[in-house]
N, C-alpha and C positions, 0 to 999 in steps of 0.2 A: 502267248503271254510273254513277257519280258520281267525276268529279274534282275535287281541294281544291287552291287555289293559295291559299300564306299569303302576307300581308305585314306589315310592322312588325318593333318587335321596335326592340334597340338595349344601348348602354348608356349608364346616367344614373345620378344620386348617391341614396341613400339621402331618400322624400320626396317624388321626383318621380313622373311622369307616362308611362306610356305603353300604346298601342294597338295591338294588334293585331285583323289583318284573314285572312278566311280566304272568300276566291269558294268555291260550289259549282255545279258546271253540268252537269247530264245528271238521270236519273230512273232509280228503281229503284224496286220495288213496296213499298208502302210498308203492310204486311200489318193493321201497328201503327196504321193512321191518321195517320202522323205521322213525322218521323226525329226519332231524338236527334243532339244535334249536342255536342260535347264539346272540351272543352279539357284538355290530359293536359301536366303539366310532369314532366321528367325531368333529373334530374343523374348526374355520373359516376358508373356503378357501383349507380345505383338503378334501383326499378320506377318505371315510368308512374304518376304523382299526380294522380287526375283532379280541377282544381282549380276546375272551374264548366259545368256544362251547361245544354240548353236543351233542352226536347223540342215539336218544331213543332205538335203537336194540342194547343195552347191557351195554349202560349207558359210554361211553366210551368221554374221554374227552380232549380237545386240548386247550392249553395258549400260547398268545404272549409273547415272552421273554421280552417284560416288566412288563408283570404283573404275569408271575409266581413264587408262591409261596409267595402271597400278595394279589391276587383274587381268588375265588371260585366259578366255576358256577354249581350248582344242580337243582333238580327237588324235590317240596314237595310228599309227600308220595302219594297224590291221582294224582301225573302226568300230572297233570293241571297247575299247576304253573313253573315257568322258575324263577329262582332265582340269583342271582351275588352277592354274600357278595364279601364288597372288604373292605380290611383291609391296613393297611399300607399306606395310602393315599398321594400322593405325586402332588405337584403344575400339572407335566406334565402329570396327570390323568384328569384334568382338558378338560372336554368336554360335546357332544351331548351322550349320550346313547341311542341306541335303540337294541330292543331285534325282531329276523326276526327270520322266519320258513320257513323251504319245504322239500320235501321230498326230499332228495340227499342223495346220498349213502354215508356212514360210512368213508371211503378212501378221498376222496371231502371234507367232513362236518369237519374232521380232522387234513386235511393239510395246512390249515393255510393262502393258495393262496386263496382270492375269490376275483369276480366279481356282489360285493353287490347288486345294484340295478335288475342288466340282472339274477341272479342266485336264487334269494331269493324272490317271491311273496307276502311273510306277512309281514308285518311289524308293531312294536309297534306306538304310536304317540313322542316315544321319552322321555327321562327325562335329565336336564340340572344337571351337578355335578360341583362344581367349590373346587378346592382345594387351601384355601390359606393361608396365616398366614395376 
């Protein structure tokens, strides 16, 4: 099993700067070669937006056309950590974060379609970003 503990998170004006952090620590079988590792933003009354992942077999990485080229999601050097710098901060960034794990293959973990809750077992406890002036 795998637990996610997030941190980060905040609120800042339209513009700025912020990061979020997501530890994972334990092991599960990893069938895929690999986990995906994901960033899912949620506001009131919506579904899960998964807004940038990372699939661990080769480091390979997918952004929602809102947030690319303004978010960043990486891994720190000992692979443990799940990172989101997100730069360029805008009001409609504004939401729930959480950062999920599981093993799915690299093509799935990718593409940009998911099925948050039924496809993704781990999950962070969440961090709240409000972007506002």
């Amino acid at each position: 099993h795998l637990q996610l503990v997030q941190s980060g998170g905040g609120s800042v004006q339209p513009g700025e700067s912020l990061r979020l952090s997501c530890v994972v620590t334990g092991t599960i079988n990893t069938v895929y070669g690999g986990l995906c590792m994901i960033w899912f933003r949620q506001n009131t009354g919506t579904r899960h937006e998964g807004v940038a992942a990372l699939h661990t077999s080769g480091g390979a990485t997918y952004y929602a056309d809102s947030v690319r080229g303004r978010f960043t999601v990486f891994q720190d050097n000992d692979k443990n950590t799940l990172n989101l710098q997100m730069d360029s901060l805008k009001p409609e960034d504004t939401g729930m974060y959480y950062c999920a794990a599981e093993a799915i293959g690299a093509d799935y973990c990718l593409g940009g379609y998911y099925t948050p809750r039924a496809d993704f077992g781990y999950w962070g406890q969440g961090a709240q970003v409000t972007v506002s002036s």
